[in-house]
N, C-alpha and C positions, 0 to 999 in steps of 0.2 A: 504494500500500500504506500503512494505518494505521500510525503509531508502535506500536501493541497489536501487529499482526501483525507491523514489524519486530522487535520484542523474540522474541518466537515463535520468528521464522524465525533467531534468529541463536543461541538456546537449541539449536533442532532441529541446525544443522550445529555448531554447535560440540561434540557430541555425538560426532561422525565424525570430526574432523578430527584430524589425526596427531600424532605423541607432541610435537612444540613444544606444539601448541596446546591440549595436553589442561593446562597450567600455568596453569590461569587461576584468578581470585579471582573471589568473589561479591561484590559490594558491599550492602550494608545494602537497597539498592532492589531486589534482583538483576538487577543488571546484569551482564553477565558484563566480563572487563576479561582480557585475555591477562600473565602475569608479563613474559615476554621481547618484548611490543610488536610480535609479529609480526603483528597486528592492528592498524588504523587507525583511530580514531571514525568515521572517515569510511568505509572501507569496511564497520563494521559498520553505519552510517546507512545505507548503500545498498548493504549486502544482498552486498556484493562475499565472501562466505566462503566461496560453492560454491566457486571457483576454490581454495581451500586445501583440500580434503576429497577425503578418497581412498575412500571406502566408503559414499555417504549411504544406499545401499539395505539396508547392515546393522541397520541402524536397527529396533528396533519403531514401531509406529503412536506416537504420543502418544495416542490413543484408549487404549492399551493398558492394560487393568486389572492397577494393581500398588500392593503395599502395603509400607511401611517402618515398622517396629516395633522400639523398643528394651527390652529385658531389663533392667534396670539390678538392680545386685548389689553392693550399695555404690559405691565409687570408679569401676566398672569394671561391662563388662557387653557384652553382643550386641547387636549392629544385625543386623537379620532382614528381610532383601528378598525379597519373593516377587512375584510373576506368576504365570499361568496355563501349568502344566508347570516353572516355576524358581524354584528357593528356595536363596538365597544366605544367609549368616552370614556377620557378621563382627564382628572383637572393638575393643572402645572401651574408653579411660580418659578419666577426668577428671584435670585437673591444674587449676593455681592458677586461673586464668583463660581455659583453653580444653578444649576434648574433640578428642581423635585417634580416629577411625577407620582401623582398619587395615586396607587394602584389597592383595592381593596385587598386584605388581606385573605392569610388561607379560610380562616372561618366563615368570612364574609364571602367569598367568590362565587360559590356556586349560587345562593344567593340573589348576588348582584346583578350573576349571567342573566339568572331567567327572568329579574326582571327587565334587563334589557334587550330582551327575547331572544336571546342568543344561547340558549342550553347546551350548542353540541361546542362550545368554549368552557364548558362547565369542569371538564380535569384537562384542561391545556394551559392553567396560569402563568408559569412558567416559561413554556413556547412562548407565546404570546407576549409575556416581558422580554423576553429574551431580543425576537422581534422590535419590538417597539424600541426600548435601547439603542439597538443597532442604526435603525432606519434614524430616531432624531440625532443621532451621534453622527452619525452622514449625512445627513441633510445640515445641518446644522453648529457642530462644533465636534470636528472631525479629531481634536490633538487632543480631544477629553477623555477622562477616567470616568468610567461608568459603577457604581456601586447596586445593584439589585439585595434588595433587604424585603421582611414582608409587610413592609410599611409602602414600597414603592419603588421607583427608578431616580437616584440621583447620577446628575453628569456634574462634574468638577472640572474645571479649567483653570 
């Protein structure tokens, strides 16, 4: 397996794997890097992260068509995730040097999906942050440090 496809494959599980592992940072290259080190370089070099993931089948395709759009409204404003059949909101500030997206937590998520009629996001929280990070980090402030917590998505600059 390619360096390109191990990056990939450790994007895709780390997408699944359980609330330790959902505490990860994006580094500037995005790399993904676990808070609490329950990950190894080494087992992300060789791929060892099926073994920590409890759902990889919840997963959407990575093929999957979806869009991440922010509203901005001064200081503050919406991050708008959609897919095909799901459309998520969620609310953002700016502060001195970073932006917090507010993402409902784990207790709250399923939840929040159906009322925002979107149930089959209902175990993809993760995915889904994982996404949205990425896309406002590229669209928006490319040299950032990304923290996902289960309070939300902060970027650092």
């Amino acid at each position: 397996m390619s360096a390109l496809a191990s990056v990939c494959y450790c994007k895709i599980f780390f997408a699944s794997c359980n609330a330790d592992a959902e505490n990860i940072i994006f580094t500037p290259n995005a790399h993904f890097l676990p808070i609490d080190n329950t990950f190894t370089k080494q087992q992300i070099r060789t791929n060892k992260l099926i073994d920590h993931c409890i759902n990889p089948t919840a997963m959407a395709s990575p093929l999957t068509n979806y869009s991440v759009e922010m509203e901005e409204s001064g200081l503050s404003g919406w991050v708008n995730y959609r897919e095909p059949f799901i459309s998520l909101r969620f609310a953002y500030e700016h502060f001195f040097k970073s932006v917090v997206i507010f993402v409902p937590g784990n207790d709250q998520w399923a939840f929040y999906c159906r009322g925002a009629k979107s149930r089959q996001a209902s175990d993809r929280r993760a995915e889904i942050m994982i996404r949205i990070a990425d896309e406002v980090r590229r669209q928006h402030a490319p040299q950032a440090a990304v923290k996902i917590s289960d309070f939300g998505i902060e970027l650092t600059y």
